[in-house]
N, C-alpha and C positions, 0 to 999 in steps of 0.2 A: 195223206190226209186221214184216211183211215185209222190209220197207227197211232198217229195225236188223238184223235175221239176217243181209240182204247185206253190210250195213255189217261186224258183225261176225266173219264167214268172214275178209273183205279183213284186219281189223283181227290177224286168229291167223295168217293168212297173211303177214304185213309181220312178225311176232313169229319166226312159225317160220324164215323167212328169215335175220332178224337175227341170229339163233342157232347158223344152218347146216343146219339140217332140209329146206329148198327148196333149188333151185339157182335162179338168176336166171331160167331158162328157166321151171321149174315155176314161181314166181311169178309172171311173167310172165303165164304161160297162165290161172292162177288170176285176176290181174286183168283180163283182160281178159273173160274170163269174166263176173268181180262187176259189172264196168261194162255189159258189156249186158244183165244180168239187170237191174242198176235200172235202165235207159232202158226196157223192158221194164213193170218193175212201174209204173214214173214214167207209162207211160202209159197202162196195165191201171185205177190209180189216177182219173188225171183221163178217162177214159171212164166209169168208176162214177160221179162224181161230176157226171157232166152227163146223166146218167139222171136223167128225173123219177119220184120214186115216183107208184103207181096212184091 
């Protein structure tokens, strides 16, 4: 669920952009943002899943 919310930020940010709302610089910073939040959650995720439950 996480992953889609980032996805989706990136996705209104590429929107707002296209429209003139960002300048290249603020989207910029806004991507690079979203992309280390998912490498982030990308690994937050496969650490949870290599836990054994009790």
């Amino acid at each position: 669920m996480a992953k889609g919310s980032n996805a989706e930020v990136l996705t209104q940010a590429i929107i707002a952009s296209e429209i003139g709302y960002l300048t290249k610089e603020q989207f910029s910073a806004i991507e690079i943002e979203c992309n280390i939040i998912g490498k982030m959650l990308t690994k937050l995720i496969r650490a949870r899943s290599s836990i054994t439950p009790p």
